[in-house]
C-alpha positions, 0 to 999 in steps of 0.5 A: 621222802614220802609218808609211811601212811597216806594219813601221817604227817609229811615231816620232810622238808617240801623243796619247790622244784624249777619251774618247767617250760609251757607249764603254767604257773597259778600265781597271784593272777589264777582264780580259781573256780571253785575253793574248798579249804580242808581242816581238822576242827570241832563241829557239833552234829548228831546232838554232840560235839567231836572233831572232824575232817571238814570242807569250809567249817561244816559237813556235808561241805559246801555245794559246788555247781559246775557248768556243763561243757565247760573247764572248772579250777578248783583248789583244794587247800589241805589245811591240816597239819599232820593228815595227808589229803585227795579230793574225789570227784564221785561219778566225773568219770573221764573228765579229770585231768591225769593226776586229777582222779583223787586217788592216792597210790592209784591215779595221785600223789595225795596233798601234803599238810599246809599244801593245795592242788588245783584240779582241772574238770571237764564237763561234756554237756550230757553230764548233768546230774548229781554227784558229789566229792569226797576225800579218798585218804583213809576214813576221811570221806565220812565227813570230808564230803559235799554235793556237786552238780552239774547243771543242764546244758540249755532245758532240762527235760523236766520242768520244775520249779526248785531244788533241795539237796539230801545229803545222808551220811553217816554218824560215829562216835568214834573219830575218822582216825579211831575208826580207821585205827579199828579197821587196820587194826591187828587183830581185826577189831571193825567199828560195828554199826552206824551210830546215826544218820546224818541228813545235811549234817543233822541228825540224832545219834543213838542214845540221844533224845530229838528236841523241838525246833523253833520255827522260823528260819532257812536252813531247810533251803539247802541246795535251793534257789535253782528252777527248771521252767518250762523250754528254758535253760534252768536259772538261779533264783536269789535267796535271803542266805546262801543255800549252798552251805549247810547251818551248822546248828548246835540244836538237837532238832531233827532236820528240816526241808522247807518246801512252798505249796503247789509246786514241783521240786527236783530233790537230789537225793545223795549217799554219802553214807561211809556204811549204810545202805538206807531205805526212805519214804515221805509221809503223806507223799507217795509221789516219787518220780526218779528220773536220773540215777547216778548222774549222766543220763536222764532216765524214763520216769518210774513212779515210786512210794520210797527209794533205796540208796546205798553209800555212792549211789545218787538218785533225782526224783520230782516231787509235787508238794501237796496244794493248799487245799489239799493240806487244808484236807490234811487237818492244816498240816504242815509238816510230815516226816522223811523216814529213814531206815538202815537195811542188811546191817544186824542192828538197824537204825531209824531216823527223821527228817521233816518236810516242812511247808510253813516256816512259821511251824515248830520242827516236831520230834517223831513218835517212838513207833514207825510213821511209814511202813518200809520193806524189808527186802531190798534185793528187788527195788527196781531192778531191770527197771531203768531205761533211757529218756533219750534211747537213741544216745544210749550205747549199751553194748549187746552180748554180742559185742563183748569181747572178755567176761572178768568174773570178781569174786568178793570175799572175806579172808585171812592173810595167810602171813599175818592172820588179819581179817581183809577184803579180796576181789578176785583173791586180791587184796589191795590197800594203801600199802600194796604199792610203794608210789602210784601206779600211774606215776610209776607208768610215767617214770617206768613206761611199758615195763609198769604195764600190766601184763595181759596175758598173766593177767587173763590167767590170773582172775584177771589182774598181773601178779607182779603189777597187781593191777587189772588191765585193759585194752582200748576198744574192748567191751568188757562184762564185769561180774561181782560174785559175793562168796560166803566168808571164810574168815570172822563168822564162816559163810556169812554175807555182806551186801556192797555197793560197787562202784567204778572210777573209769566211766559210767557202764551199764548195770545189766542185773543182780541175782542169787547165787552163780552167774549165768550169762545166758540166763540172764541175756534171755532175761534181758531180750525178754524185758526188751531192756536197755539200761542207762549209765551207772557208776555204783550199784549193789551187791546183795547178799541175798543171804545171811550165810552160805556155805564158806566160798559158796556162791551167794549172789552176783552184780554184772555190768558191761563197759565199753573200754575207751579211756586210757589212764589208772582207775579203781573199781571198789566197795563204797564201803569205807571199811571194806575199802581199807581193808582190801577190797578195791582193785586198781585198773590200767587202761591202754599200754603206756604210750596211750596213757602218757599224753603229758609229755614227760618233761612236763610231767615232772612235778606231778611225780614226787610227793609234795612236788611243784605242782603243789602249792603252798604259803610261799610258792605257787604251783606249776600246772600243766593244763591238760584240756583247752578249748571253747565252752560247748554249752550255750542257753538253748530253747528246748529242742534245739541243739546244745553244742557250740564249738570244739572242746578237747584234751590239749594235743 
């Protein structure tokens, strides 16, 4: 039995099945890594009180900190009662275990209500950076989301001396599940705009007035107390409260990073906005030094005075608070303002935060007029412009070396049966009724007759019509074109910009720009920079445009992948609305013997819905573990190298 929705209740009776030969059992005896306890409660944000699905009590959840090349359990409890539930591991591509991408209909059965799954991670010593999780169940990641970070393997290549977290989201006064009901809805009826910003669960929402804040206090310290010196492996430092989770006050203040004079911080800054695509500045600080986008690889520093960050996108910059003296030529000022703005939305919102260097200040409530001046367009903002610290490492393909060009177009429709409004990639539309049980489960139950067929598939914009999935070979160097098209639906000929983003691993992002794709107008574009891109997972495409001509070509995004993984995997919009209303594609990987490496009769309990693997109140899960191995991570000196020992899938 199985739900009609991925959001309703599991009402079937849940039946643990026999406990399967070499499996694990996680008993009373297993600790996990890391625990995450998923419920649906009352939370006030955004100066007002509604429910909401949180992680640990509060939203954004609590951060988590994964060790480089290294095996990490974590359990994730599903304790609500009527919703079902996945946890993504935003940008841990290739490094989950089958069944473990957080996917429901694509890669996993979702959790049942009063159930948990433990998800089984392997880091490579090369991931540090910053990601994040969400839920991947309708609306759910709005809330159901929190910061994850991989620490560096030995030193880092940047020297500082702490961390802060920047967590964005988005704020509604509808609920997750009034929102999906609007999207999903037929007649199409949408959520319109954001109603506010969220940074590390502060904000102030549309129609609200900001208070002062009394001073005193921690909470500015979140996603602190981790230091980088200089040819050492970065250390945790001890702090009054536990800055990995975020304080949950009732106040209506604006939000507030407390930082010490004269130092250095890495601030990671996340987009985990279901909507929004932001543009940010400090005040008085123009000194924004990114060296890691996405996670995976360091980049060249590039110097900025504000950065642009859309829904999944993640960015680390060095950030030199002003000295003691310099402050005191500031007038003794101790707090400035982060603006932020809302782009390519038609009602844009402004928000703040505060950047604070005494804990003895008040939190100050802005001005009704902007603090900085922030562009208006986006379309521009360091394109072409990140390369890697370590070139040597990079393995960014040439025009060369790839085999198969897959051109996307993203499009705004009408169902021709029914008449609503939905998303298409590629004249497809893919939502959570499209398959009746995951598609990599159906591989395992079904073998190569589950496979999509690559032949229909290359005459047929790239997906199988009787799979509807997209498949591709093992050893193949894809270029992936995103084409935006005017709108033939809703408002005819209009544009929306969509940040993309990739389940299957990193690619390389080699461009945007207006209208049709050119390969070989932007090949000698790129021989002329001499540019070598570093390893994204979610980027933008503009609209670069209000409205073209319906169908018309407005814009384009192209990436190139080298094609190594086997498994099922989701390239989609970040949008969460978009993404309900079709616009994700699901992707095979290699042919059903390279992705089935559980062996079938141990693969059981990963196949049913709330089947064994699943634990709850009165039974333990039966868990196949997928990697073993040594730790590949050991504290080195700078320079020296980082690998230590073997580490690899379980044959």
């Amino acid at each position: 039995m199985r739900p009609s929705t991925l959001s309703s209740l599991f009402l079937g009776a849940w039946l643990p099945a026999t406990a399967l030969a070499d499996t694990v059992v996680h008993d009373d005896t297993f600790t996990p890594d890391h625990i995450l306890r998923v419920t649906y409660g009352e939370v006030t944000t955004g100066c007002e009180s509604r429910p909401s699905v949180i992680v640990n009590g509060t939203t954004p959840g609590p951060v988590i900190h994964l060790l480089p090349g290294a095996i990490s359990w974590i359990r994730v409890y599903n304790d609500m009662t009527d919703q079902n539930l996945t946890m993504h591991w935003h940008g841990l591509v290739q490094r989950l275990a089958p069944f473990g991408d957080g996917t429901p209909l694509a890669s996993q059965w979702p959790i049942p209500p009063g159930h948990f799954f433990d998800y089984e991670i392997s880091t490579e010593v090369d991931d540090s950076g910053t990601y994040f999780y969400h839920s991947h169940v309708g609306m759910q990641a709005m809330t159901c989301t929190g910061p994850l970070i991989v620490d560096d393997c030995g030193a880092s290549p940047y020297t500082y001396d702490d961390e802060r977290i920047f967590h964005f989201q988005d704020y509604f006064f509808q609920t997750d599940r009034q929102l999906y009901g609007a999207v999903t809805s037929r007649p199409f009826t949408g959520f319109g705009q954001t109603d506010g910003i969220l940074l590390n669960g502060k904000g102030v929402a549309n129609g609200k007035t900001a208070s002062t804040g009394a001073p005193g206090g921690d909470r500015g310290f979140f996603g602190g107390g981790h230091s980088s010196p200089p040819g050492r492996a970065p250390r945790r430092r001890l702090r009054r409260r536990d800055d990995d989770q975020t304080d949950m006050s009732s106040d209506c203040s604006l939000p507030v990073i407390d930082v010490e004079p004269g130092k250095t911080y890495r601030f990671r800054f996340i987009g985990g906005t279901g909507l929004s695509f932001l543009t940010m500045a400090f005040e008085g600080h123009g000194n924004l030094t990114i060296v890691q986008v996405d996670g995976s690889e360091y980049n060249a520093p590039v110097s900025t005075d504000h950065l642009q960050m859309g829904p999944g996108q993640r960015f680390d910059v060095m950030f030199k608070s002003k000295t003691v003296d310099e402050l005191a030529a500031d007038g003794n000022k101790s707090t400035y303002f982060l603006q932020f703005e809302t782009r390519e939305r038609y009602s844009p919102y402004r928000g703040y935060g505060v950047l604070r260097y005494s804990l003895d200040a008040v939190i100050p409530t802005p001005s009704s007029q902007p603090i900085v001046d922030l562009p208006t367009d986006v379309t521009n903002w360091l394109e072409y412009t990140f390369q890697p610290l370590n070139p040597g490492a990079n393995e960014f393909p040439t025009a060369a070396e790839v085999t198969r060009r897959v051109v996307i177009d993203a499009e705004l429709t009408n169902d021709p049966t029914t008449g609503r409004i939905m998303w298409e990639l590629a004249h497809l539309s893919w939502t959570e009724f499209t398959y009746q049980k995951p598609a990599l489960v159906d591989i395992y139950e079904r073998g190569q007759d589950a496979i999509p067929n690559f032949d229909a598939a290359v005459k047929n914009y790239g997906w199988d019509p009787a799979t509807k999935s997209f498949p591709a070979r093992i050893g193949e160097v894809l270029e992936i074109v995103i084409q935006n098209t005017g709108a033939t639906a809703g408002l005819p000929g209009s544009v929306e910009t969509h940040p993309f983003h990739a389940h299957s691993k990193h690619y390389y992002d080699i461009g945007s720009g207006k209208g049709k794709y050119n390969a070989d107008a932007n090949n000698a574009k790129l021989d002329k920079l001499g540019y070598r891109p570093v390893k994204r997972d979610t980027t933008m495409l503009f609209r670069y445009a209000d409205e073209v001509g319906a169908g018309e070509a407005a814009g384009w995004r192209a990436w190139r992948i080298r094609i190594t993984n086997p498994g099922v995997w989701m390239i989609h919009c970040h949008i969460l609305a978009h993404m309900m209303a079709g616009m994700q594609s699901v992707w095979v990987v290699g042919d059903a013997d390279q992705i089935r490496d559980i062996p079938l009769d141990l693969s059981q309990s990963y196949l049913t819905y709330g089947g064994s693997v699943m634990g709850n109140a009165t039974h333990a899960p039966n868990v196949f573990q997928y990697f073993n191995g040594t730790n590949k991570c050991r504290p080195v000196q700078a320079g020296q190298p980082h690998l230590a020992g073997n580490f690899s899938r379980r044959a």
